[in-house]
Rosetta silent file (secondary structure, phi, psi, omega in degrees, C-alpha in Angstrom):
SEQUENCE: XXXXXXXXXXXXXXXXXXXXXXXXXXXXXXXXXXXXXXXXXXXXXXXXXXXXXXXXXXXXXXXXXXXXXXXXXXXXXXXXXXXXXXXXXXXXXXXXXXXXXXXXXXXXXXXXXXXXXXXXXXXXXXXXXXXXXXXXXXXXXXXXXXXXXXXXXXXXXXXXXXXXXXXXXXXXXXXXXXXXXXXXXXXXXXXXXXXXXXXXXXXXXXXXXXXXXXXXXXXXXXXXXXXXXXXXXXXXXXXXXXXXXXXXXXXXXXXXXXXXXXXXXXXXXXXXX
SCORE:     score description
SCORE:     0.000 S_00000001
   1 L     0.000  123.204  159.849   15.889   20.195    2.294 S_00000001
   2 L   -46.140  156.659  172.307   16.311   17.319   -0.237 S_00000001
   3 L  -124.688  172.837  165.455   13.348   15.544   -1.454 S_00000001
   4 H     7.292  -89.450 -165.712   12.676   12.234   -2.723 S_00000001
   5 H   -83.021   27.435  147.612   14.806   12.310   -6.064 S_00000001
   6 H   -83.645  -75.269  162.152   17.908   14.137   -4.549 S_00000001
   7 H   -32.391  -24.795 -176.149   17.836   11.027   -1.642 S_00000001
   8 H  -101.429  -15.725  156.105   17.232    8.437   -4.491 S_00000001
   9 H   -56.162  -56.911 -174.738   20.740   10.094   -6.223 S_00000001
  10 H   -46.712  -73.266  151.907   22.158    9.705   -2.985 S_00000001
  11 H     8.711  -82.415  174.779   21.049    6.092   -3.107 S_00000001
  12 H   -54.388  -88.173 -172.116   22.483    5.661   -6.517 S_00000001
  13 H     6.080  -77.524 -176.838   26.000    7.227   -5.708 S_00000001
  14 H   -63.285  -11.765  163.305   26.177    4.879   -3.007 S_00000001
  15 H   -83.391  -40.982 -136.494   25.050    1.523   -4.776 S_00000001
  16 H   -98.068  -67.284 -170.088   27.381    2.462   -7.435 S_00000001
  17 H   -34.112  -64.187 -171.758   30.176    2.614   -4.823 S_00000001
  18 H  -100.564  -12.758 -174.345   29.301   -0.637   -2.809 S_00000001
  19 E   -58.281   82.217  141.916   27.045   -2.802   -4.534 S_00000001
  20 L   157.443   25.657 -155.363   28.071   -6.369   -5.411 S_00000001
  21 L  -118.604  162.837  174.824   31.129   -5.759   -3.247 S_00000001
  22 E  -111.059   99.233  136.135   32.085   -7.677    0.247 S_00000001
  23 L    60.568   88.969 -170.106   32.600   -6.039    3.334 S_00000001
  24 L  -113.985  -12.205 -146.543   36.560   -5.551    4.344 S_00000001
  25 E  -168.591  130.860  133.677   35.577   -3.228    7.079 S_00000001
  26 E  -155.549  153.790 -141.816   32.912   -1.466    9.593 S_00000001
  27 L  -153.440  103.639  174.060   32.504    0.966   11.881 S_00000001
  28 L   -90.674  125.806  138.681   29.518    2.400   14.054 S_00000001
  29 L   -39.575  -43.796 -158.349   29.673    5.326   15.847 S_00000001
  30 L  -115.593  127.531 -162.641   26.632    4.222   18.322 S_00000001
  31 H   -55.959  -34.879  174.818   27.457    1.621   20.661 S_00000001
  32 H   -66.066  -12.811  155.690   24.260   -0.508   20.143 S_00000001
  33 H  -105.907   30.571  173.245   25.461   -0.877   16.549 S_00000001
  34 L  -108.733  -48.371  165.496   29.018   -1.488   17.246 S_00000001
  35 L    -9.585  -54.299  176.885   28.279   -4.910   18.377 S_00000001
  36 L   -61.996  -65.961 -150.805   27.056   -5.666   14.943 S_00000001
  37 H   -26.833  -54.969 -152.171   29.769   -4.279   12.884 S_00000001
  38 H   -70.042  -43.845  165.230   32.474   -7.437   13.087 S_00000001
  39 H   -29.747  -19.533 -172.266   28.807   -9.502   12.052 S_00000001
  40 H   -97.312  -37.034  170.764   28.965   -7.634    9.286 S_00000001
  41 L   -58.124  153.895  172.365   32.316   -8.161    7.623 S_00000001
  42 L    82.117  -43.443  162.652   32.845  -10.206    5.016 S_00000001
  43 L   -34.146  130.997  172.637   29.145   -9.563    4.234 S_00000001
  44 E   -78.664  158.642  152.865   28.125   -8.417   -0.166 S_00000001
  45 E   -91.159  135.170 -177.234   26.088   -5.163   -0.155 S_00000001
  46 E  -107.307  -26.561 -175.518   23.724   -6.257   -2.728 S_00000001
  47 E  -176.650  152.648  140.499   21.990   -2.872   -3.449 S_00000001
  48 E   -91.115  117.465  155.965   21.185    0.510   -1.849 S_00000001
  49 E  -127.298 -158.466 -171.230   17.962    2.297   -2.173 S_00000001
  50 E  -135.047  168.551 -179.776   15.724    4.642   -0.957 S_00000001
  51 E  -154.133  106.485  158.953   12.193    5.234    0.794 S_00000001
  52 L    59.159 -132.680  164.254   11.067    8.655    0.818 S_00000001
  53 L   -43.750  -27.129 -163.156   14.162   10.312    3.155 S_00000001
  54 E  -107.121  154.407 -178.282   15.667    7.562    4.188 S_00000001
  55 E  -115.705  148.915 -162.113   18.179    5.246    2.591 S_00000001
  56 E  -134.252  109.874 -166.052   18.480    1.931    2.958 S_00000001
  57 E   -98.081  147.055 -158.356   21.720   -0.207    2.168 S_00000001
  58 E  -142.714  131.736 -176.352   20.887   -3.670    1.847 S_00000001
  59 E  -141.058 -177.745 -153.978   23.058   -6.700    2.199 S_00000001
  60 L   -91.782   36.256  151.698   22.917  -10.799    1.078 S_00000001
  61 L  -121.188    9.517  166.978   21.919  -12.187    4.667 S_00000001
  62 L   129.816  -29.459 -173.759   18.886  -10.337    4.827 S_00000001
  63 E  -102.132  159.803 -172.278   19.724   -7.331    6.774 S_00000001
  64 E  -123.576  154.707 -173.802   19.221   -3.503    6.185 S_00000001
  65 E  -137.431  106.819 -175.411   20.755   -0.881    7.338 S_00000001
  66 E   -37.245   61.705 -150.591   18.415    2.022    8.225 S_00000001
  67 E  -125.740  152.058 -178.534   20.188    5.860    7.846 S_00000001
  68 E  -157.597  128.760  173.046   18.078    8.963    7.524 S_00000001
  69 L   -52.929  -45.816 -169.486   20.132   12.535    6.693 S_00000001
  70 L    66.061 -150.877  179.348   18.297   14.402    8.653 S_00000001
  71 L   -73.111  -85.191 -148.631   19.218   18.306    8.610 S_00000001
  72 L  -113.311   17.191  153.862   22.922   17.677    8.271 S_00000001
  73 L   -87.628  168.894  171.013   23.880   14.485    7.403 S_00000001
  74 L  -159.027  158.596  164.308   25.448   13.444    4.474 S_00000001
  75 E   -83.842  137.667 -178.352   27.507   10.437    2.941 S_00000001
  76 E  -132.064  109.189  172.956   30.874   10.846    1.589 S_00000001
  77 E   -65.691  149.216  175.521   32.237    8.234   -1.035 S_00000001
  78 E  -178.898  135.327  161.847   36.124    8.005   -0.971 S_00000001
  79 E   -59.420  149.143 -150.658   39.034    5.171   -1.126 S_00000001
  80 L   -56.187  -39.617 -166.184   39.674    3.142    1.820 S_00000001
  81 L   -77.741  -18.781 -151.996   43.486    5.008    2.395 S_00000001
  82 L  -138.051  118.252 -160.194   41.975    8.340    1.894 S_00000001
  83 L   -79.062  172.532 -171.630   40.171    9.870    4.621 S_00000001
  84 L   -82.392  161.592  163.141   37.278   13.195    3.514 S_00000001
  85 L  -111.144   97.667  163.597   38.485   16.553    4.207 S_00000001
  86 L  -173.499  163.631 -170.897   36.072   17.519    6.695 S_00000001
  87 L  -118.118   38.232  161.660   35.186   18.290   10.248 S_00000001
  88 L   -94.901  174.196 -129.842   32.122   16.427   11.009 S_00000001
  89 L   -93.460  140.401  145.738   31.493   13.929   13.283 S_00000001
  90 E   -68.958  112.181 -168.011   31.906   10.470   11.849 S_00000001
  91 E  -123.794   -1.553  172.915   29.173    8.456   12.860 S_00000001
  92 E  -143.516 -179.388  177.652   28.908    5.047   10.405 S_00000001
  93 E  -170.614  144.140  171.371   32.278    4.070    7.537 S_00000001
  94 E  -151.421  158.829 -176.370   31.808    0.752    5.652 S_00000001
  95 E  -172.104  134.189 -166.198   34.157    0.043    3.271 S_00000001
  96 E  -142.846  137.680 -162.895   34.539   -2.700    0.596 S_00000001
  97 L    16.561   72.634 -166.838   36.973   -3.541   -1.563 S_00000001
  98 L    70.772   10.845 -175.356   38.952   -0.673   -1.338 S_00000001
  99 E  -109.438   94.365 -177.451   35.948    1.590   -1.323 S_00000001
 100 E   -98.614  135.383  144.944   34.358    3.740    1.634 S_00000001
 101 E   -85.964  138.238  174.976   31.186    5.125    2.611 S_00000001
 102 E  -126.254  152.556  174.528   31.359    7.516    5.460 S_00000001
 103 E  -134.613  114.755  172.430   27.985    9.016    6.705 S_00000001
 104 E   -77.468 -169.239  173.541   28.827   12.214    8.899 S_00000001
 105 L    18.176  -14.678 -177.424   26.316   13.982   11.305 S_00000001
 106 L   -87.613  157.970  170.771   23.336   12.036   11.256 S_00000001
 107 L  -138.911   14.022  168.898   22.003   10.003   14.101 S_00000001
 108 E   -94.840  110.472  173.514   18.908    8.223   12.998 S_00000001
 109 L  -152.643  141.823  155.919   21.064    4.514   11.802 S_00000001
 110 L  -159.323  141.275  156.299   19.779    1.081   12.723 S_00000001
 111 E  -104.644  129.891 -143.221   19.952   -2.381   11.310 S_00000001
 112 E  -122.466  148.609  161.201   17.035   -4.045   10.684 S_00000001
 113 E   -60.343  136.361 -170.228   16.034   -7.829    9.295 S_00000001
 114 L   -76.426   25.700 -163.683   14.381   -6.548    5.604 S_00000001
 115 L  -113.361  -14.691 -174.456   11.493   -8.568    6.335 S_00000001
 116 L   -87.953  -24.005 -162.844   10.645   -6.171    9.871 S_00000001
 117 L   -81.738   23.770   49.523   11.284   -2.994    8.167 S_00000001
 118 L    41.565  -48.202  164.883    7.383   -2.734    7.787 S_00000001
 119 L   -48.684  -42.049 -168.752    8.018   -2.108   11.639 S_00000001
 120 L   -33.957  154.077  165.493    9.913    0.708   11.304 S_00000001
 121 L   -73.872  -47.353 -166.160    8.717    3.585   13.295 S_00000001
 122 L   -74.695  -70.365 -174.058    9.217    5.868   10.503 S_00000001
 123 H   -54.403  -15.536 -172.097    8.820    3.843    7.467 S_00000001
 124 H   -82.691  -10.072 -171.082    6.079    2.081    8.482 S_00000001
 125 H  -120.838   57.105  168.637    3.780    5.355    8.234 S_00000001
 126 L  -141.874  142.990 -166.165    4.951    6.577    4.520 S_00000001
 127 L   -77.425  156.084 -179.818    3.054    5.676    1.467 S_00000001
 128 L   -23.709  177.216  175.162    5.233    3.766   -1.412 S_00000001
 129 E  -107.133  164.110 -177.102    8.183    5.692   -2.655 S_00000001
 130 L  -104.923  -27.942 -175.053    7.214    6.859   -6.360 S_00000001
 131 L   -58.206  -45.843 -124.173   10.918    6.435   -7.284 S_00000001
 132 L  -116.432  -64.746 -173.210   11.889    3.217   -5.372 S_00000001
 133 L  -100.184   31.677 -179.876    8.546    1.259   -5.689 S_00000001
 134 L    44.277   33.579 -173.244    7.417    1.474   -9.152 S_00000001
 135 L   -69.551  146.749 -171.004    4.094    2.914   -8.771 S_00000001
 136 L  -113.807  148.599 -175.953    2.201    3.316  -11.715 S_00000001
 137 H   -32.152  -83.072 -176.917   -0.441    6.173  -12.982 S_00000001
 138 H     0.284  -63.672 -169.073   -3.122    3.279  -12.004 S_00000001
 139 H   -81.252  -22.711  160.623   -2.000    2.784   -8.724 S_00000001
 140 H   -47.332  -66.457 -137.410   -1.408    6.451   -8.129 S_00000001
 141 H   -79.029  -46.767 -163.792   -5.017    7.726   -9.126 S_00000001
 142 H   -61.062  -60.169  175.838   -6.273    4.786   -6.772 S_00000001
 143 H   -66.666  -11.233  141.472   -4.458    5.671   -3.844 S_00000001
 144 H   -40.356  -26.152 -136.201   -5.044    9.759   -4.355 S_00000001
 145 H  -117.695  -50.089  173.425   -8.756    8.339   -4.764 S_00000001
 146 L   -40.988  136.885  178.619   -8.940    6.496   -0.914 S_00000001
 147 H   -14.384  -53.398 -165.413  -11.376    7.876    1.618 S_00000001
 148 H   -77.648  -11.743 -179.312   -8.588    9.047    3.984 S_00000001
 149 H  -108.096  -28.384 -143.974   -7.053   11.081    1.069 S_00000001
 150 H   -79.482  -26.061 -124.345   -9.823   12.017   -1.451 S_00000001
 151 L  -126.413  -29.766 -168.778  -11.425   14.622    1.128 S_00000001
 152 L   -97.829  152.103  174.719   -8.109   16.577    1.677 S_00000001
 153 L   -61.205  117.193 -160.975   -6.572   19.647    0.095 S_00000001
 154 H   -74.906   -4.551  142.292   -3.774   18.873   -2.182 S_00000001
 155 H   -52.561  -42.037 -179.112   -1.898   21.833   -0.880 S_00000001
 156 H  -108.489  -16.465 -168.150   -1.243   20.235    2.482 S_00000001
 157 H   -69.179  -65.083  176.793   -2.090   16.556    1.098 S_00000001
 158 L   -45.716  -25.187 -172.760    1.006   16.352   -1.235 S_00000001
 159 L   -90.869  -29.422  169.859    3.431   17.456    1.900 S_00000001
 160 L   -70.987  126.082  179.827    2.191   14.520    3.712 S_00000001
 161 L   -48.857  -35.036 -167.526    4.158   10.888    3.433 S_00000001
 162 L   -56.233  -58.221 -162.461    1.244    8.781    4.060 S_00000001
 163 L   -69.134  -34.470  173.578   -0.021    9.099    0.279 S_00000001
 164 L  -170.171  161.775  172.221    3.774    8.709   -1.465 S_00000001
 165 E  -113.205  121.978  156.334    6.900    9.294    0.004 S_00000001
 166 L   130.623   -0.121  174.023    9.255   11.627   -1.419 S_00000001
 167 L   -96.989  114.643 -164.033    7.386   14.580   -2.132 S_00000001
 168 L  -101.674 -169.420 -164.980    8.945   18.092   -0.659 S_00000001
 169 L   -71.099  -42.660 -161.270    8.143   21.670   -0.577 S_00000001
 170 L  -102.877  -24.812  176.833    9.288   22.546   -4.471 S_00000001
 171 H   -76.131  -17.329  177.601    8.046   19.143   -5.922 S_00000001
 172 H   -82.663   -8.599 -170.843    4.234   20.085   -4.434 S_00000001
 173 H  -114.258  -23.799  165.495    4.351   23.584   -6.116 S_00000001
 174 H   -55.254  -48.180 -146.510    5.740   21.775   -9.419 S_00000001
 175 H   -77.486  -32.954 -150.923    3.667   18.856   -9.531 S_00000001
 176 H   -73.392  -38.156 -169.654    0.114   21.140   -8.758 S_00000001
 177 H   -63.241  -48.496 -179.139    1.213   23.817  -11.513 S_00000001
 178 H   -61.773  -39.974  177.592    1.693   20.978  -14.101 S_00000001
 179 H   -88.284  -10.068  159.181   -1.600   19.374  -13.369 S_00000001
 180 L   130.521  -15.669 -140.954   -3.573   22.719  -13.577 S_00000001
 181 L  -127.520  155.400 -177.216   -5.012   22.893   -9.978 S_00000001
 182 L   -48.227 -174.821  173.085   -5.261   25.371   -7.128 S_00000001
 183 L  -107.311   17.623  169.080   -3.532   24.016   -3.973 S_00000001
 184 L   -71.644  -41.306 -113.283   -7.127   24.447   -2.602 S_00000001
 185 L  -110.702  153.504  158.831   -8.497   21.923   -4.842 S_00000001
 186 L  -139.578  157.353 -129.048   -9.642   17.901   -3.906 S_00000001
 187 H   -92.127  -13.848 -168.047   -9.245   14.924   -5.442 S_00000001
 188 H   -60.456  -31.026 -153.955  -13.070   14.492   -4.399 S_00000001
 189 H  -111.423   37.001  166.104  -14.689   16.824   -6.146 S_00000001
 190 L   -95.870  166.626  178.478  -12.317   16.818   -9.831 S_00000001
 191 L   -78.212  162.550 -178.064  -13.332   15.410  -12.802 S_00000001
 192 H   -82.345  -19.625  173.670  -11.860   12.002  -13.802 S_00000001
 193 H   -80.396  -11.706  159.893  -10.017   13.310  -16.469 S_00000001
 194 H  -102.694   -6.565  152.673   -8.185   15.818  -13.951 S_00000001
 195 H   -46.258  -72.861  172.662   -8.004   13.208  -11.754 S_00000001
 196 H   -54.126  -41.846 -172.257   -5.633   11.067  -13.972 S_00000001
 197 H   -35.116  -52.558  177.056   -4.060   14.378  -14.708 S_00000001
 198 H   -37.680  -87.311  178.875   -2.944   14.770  -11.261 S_00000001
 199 H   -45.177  -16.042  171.946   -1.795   11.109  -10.938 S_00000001
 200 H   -84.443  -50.837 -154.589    0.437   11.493  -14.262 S_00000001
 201 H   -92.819  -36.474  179.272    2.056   14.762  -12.975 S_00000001
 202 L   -62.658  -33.818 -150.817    2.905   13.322   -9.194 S_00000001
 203 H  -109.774   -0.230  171.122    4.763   10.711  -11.001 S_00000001
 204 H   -84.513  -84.528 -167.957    6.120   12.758  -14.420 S_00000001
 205 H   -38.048  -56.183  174.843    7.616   15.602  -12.440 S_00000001
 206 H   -32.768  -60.681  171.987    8.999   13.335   -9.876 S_00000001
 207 H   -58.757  -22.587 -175.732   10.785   11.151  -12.608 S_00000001
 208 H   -79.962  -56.708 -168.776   12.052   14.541  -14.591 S_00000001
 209 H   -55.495  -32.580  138.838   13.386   15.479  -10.708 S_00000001
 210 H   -19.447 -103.534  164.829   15.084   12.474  -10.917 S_00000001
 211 H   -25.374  -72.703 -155.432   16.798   12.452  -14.012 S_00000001
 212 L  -112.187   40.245  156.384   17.829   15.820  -14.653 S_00000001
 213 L    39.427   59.799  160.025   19.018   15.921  -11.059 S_00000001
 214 L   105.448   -3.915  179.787   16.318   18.577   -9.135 S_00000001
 215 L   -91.800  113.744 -170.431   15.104   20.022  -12.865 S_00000001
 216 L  -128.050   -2.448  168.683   11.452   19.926  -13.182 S_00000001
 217 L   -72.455 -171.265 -166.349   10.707   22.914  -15.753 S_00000001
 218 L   -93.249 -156.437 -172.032   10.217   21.956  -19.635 S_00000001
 219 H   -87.360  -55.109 -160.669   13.284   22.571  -21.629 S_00000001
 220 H   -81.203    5.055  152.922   12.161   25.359  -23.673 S_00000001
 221 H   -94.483  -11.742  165.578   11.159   27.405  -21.076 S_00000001
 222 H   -54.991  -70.882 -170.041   14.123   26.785  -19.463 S_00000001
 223 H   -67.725  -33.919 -171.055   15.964   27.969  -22.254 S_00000001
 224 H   -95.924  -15.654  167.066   13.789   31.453  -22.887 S_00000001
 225 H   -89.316    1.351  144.636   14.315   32.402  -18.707 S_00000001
 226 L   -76.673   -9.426 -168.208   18.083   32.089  -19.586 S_00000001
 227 L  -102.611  -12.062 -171.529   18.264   34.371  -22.483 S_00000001
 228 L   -87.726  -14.130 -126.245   15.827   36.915  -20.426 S_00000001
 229 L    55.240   27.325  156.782   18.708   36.354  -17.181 S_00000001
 230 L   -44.893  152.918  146.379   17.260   34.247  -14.885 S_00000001
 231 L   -43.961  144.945 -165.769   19.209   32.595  -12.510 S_00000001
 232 H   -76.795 -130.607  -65.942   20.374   29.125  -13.301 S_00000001
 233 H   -97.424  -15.907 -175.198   18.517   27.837  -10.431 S_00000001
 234 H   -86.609  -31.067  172.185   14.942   30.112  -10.978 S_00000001
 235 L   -57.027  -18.420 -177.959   15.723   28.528  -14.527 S_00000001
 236 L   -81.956  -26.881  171.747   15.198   25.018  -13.077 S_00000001
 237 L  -130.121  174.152 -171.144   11.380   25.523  -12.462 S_00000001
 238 L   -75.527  -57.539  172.102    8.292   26.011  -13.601 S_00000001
 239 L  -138.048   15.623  179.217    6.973   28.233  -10.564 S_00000001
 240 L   -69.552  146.066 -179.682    8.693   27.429   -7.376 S_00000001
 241 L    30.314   53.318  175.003   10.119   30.550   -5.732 S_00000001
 242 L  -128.259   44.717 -167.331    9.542   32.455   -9.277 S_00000001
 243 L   -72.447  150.098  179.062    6.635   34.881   -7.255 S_00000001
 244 L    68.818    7.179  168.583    6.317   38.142   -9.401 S_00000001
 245 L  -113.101  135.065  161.110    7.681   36.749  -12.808 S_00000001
 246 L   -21.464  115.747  171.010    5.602   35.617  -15.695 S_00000001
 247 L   -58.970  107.538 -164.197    4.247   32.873  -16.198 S_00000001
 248 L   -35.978  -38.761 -172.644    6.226   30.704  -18.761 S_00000001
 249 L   -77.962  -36.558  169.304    2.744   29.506  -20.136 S_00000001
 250 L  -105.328  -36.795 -169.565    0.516   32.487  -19.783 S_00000001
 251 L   137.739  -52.351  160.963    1.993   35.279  -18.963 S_00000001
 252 L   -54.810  135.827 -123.807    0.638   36.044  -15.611 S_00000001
 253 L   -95.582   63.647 -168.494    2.595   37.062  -12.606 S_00000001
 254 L   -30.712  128.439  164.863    3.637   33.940  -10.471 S_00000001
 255 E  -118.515  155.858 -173.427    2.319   34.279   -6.784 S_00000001
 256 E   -90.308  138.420  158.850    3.974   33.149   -3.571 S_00000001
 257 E  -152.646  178.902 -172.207    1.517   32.116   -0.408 S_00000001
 258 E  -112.370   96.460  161.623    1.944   29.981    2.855 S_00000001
 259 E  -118.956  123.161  163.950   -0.028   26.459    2.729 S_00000001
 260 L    95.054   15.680 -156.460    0.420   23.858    5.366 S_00000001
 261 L    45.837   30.943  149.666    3.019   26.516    6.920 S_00000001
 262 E  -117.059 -178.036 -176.168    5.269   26.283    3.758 S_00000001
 263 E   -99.261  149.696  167.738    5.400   28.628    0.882 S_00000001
 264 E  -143.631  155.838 -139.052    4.018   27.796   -2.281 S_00000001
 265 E  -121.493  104.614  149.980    4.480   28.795   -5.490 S_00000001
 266 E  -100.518  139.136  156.986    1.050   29.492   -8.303 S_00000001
 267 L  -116.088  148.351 -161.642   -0.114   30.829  -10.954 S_00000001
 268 L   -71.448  -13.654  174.991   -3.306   32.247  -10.683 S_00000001
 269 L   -71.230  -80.368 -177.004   -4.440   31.613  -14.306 S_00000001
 270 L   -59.622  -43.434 -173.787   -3.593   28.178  -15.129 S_00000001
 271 L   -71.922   30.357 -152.668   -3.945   27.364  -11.873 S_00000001
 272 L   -79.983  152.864 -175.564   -7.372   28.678  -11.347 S_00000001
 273 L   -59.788    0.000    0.000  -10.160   27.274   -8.582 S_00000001
């Protein structure tokens, strides 16, 4: 499943496509948003972004237009004459100056005034995006630090939206190894200096996942599990799905276990209760 900064690529890709452009064309699959569509023409997309899963295309009278991948959607960029080679269902197409987005398979779409999307069903229960809304350590450590969070185990705490949006299964086994702690461990009872720790590493690892498109080990470890033959993709982390190999830092024997009814990925050293 993508997380956060694979949906915030997606994002870019599709800003880069449509953004500052006007409307020549659109086309809804789902009849309660086919109404809209001709409302729509002539309309700029002013920007595309993201909120945890969902993406949000945004245009200059105010309205947004809601899409969430789900298991098998995806967007496909392409010029207006030249349709994708593929055989899923077309269910949204916008297209601007000679430019198309097509979004296959999914079927969570709505358009919403951006001042309502606060409303959302979905969006309305997921904590800031860390990509999207510019949260800062500060504002991290605070919100990690509320009642309703401070109390819970950061093994199942991190898979939940309410506290940030955008954090998946391999960024929660990333982010916990990099800040030192079990996935046992709460924010109540750490020290304030692994407190901040924490709150640096939710929002460093994220931004690295970002960047370097889904890469969240450091480089030079990176570099010494390709010369042993790691897999390019076991090469990509520190200790997700790397159970029974070494730890890059110590040495110790990465183990796999099931918290929150996902798998997660520790080492028992650094990571220690």
């Amino acid at each position: 499943m993508p997380e956060g900064p694979e949906i915030r690529r997606a994002a870019d890709r599709l800003h880069e496509q449509l953004a500052g452009r006007r409307l020549e064309s659109v086309w809804f699959a789902f009849p309660e948003l086919a109404a809209e569509a001709d409302s729509l023409v002539g309309r700029e997309v002013t920007a595309v972004d993201s909120w945890g899963k969902a993406l949000l295309t945004r245009f200059d009278d105010g309205r947004v237009l809601y899409s969430h991948n789900q298991l098998y959607g995806v967007w496909k960029l392409h010029d207006a004459e030249r349709e994708p080679d593929t055989e899923r269902s077309l269910r949204v197409r916008l297209t601007a100056e000679g430019r198309s987005a097509s979004l296959y398979s999914a079927s969570d779409v709505s358009l919403w005034p951006a001042g309502k999307l606060n409303e959302h069903p979905f969006l309305s229960r997921l904590g800031p995006d860390l990509l999207t809304h510019g949260v800062t350590p500060e504002q991290a450590l605070a919100r990690l630090a509320e009642p309703r969070f401070a109390r819970r185990r950061l093994g199942g705490l991190l898979l939940d939206q309410a506290p940030f949006a955008g954090i998946g299964n391999y960024l929660r086994s990333e982010i916990l190894f990099f800040a030192g702690l079990p996935p046992a461990a709460r924010m109540v009872d750490l020290s304030a200096e692994r407190q901040a720790r924490l709150a640096q590493a939710i929002l460093d690892v994220t931004r690295q996942a970002y960047e370097q498109a889904g890469v969240t080990n450091r480089a030079e470890w990176a570099v010494a599990a390709k010369r042993q033959g790691e897999s390019r993709r076991l090469c990509r982390f520190a200790v997700f799905e790397r159970d029974g190999r070494p730890c890059h830092a110590c040495g110790t024997p990465i183990q796999r276990l099931m918290v929150g009814s996902r798998r997660l990925y520790r080492c028992p050293s650094c990571q220690a209760g």
